[in-house]
C-alpha positions in Angstrom: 12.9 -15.2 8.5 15.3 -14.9 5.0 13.3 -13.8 2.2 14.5 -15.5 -0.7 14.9 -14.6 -4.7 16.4 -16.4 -7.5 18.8 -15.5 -10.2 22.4 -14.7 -10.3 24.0 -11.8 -7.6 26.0 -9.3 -8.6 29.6 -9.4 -7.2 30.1 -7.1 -4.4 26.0 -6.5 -4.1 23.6 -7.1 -0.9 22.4 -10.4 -1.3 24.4 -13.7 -0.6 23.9 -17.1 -1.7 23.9 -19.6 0.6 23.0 -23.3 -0.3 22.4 -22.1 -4.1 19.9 -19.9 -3.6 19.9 -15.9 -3.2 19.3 -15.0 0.3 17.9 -11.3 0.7 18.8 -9.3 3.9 15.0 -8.1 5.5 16.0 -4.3 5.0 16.1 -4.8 1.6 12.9 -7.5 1.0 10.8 -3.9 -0.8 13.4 -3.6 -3.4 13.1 -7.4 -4.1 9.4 -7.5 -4.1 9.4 -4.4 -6.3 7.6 -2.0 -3.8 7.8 1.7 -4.6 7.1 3.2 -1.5 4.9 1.9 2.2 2.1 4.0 3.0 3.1 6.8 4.9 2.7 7.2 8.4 -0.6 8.7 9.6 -1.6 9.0 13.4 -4.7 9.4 14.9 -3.8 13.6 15.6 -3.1 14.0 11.9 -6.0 11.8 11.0 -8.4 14.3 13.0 -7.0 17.3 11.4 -7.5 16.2 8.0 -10.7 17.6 6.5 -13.8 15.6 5.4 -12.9 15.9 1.8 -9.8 13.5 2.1 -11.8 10.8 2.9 -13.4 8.2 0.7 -16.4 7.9 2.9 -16.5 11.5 3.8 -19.8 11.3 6.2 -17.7 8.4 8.3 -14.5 9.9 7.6 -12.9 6.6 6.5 -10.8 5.4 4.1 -8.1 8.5 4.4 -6.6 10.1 1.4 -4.0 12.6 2.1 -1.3 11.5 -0.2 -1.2 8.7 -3.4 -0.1 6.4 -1.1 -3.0 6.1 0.9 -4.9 6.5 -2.0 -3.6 3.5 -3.4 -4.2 2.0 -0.1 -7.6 2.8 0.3 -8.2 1.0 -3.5 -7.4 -2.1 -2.2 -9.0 -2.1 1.0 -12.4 -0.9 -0.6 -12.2 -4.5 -2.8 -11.6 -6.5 0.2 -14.4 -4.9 2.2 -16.9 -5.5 -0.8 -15.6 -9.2 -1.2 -16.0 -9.5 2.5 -20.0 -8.1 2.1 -18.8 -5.0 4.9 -18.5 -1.9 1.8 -21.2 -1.7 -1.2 -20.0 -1.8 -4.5 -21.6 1.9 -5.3 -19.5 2.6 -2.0 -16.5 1.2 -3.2 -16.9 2.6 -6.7 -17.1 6.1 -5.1 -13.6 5.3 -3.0 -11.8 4.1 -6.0 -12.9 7.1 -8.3 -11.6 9.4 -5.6 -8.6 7.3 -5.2 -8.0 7.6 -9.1 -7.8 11.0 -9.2 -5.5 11.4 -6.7 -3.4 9.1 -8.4 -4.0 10.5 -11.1 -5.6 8.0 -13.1 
């Protein structure tokens, strides 16, 4: 799949036109759609050694918050789980204050 952007292309930069229209190489789609950074990479053995007081939920440990990335992460997955009826909103509330001042915000 071509991920596509328009506006003019700097001579000599990493996107082409083709057909009029900017064609964006994949490797470089997160500086197109203005992403910072992905969450970092967390595996189940670094998951289990964090302590209870990175999570959002700490009783459950979900919702991991060992850096701002997944802090920011765990914002936006709190609102979808209340929209979807699975998180309470005093619930979500508690993730996002504890996301906030991670990020802090």
């Amino acid at each position: 799949m071509q991920y596509k952007k328009g506006g003019k292309v700097k001579k000599g930069g990493w996107a082409k036109v083709h057909k009029g229209e900017v064609v964006v190489p994949k490797n470089k789609v997160a500086k197109v759609l203005g992403s910072k950074k992905r969450v970092g990479k967390l595996n189940a053995a670094k998951r289990n050694k964090l302590k209870k007081s990175t999570f959002g939920v700490p009783g459950s440990r979900k919702y991991p918050m060992p850096d701002r990335s997944h802090a920011a992460n765990a914002k936006a997955r709190a609102t979808q789980m209340v929209k979807k009826g699975k998180l309470s909103a005093s619930s979500a509330a508690k993730i996002k204050a504890k996301a906030n001042r991670i990020l802090g915000g």
